[in-house]
Wavefront OBJ file of the C-alpha trace (Angstrom):
o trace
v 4.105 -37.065 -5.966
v 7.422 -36.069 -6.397
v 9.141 -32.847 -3.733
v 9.194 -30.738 -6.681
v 5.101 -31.393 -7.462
v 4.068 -30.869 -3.799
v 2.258 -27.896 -3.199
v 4.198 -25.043 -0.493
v 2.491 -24.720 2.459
v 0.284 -22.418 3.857
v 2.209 -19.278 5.110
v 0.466 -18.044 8.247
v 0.551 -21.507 10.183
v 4.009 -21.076 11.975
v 6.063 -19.287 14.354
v 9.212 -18.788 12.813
v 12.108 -16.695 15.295
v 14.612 -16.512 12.236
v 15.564 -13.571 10.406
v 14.386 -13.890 6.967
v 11.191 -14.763 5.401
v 8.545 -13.966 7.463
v 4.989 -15.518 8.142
v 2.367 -13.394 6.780
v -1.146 -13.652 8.773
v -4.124 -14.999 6.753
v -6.007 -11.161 7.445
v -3.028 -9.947 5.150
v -3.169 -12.575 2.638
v -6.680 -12.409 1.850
v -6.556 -8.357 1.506
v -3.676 -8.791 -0.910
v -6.022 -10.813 -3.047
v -7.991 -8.197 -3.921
v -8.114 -6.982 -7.269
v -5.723 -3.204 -7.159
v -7.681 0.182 -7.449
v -7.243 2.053 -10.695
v -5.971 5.470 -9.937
v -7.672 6.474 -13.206
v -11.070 4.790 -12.149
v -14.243 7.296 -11.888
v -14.952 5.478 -8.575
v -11.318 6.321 -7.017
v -11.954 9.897 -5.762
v -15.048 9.047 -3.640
v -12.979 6.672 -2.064
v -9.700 8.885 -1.816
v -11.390 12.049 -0.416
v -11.915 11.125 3.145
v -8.199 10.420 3.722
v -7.369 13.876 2.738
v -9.192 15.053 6.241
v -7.086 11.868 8.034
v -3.763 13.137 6.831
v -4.542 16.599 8.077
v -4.841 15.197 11.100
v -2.346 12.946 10.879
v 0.491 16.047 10.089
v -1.572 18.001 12.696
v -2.659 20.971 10.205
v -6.195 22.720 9.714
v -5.022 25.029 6.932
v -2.647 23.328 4.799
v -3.271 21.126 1.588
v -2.240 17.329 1.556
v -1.871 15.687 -1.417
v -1.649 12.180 -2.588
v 0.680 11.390 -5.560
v 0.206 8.316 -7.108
v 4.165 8.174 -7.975
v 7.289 6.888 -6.207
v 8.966 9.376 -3.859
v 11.636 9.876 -6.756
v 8.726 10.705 -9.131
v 6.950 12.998 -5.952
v 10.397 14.753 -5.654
v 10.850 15.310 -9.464
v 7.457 16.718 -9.423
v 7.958 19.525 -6.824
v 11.479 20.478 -8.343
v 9.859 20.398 -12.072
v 6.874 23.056 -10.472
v 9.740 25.338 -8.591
v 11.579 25.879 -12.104
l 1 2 3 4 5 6 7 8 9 10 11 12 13 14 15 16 17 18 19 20 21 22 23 24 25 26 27 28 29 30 31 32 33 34 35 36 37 38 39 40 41 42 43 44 45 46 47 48 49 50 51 52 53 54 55 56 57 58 59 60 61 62 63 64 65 66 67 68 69 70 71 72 73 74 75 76 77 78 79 80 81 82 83 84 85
């Protein structure tokens, strides 16, 4: 088997006290191999609607409205500035 046939190891196995590429733990890599959420799916707002009570407390507020935007933060502030006009 030729070097450019070998497979690339396994990230996750090492220490490595470089800057640069880093390690990423198996937990991490499995996650990541899960298939992405739609934001369009029917399912997506059952599982979206308890974080909106987690951000409240995350920003500390009982009375104001969160919101998740499934955009950049460009596309978030182009939003808000399109609504204000």
């Amino acid at each position: 088997m030729s070097i450019q046939q070998q497979p690339a190891p396994l990230t996750g196995q090492h220490f490595l006290f470089v800057p640069g590429p880093t390690n990423v733990p198996y937990q991490v890599l499995n996650a990541i191999h899960r298939p992405m959420e739609d934001h369009r799916a029917p399912d997506l707002p059952a599982f979206t609607l308890p974080l909106f009570e987690d951000l409240k407390k995350i920003f500390q507020t009982t009375t104001g409205q969160v919101f998740i935007f499934p955009s950049s933060g460009t596309g978030g502030w182009e939003a808000a500035l399109q609504n204000t006009l």
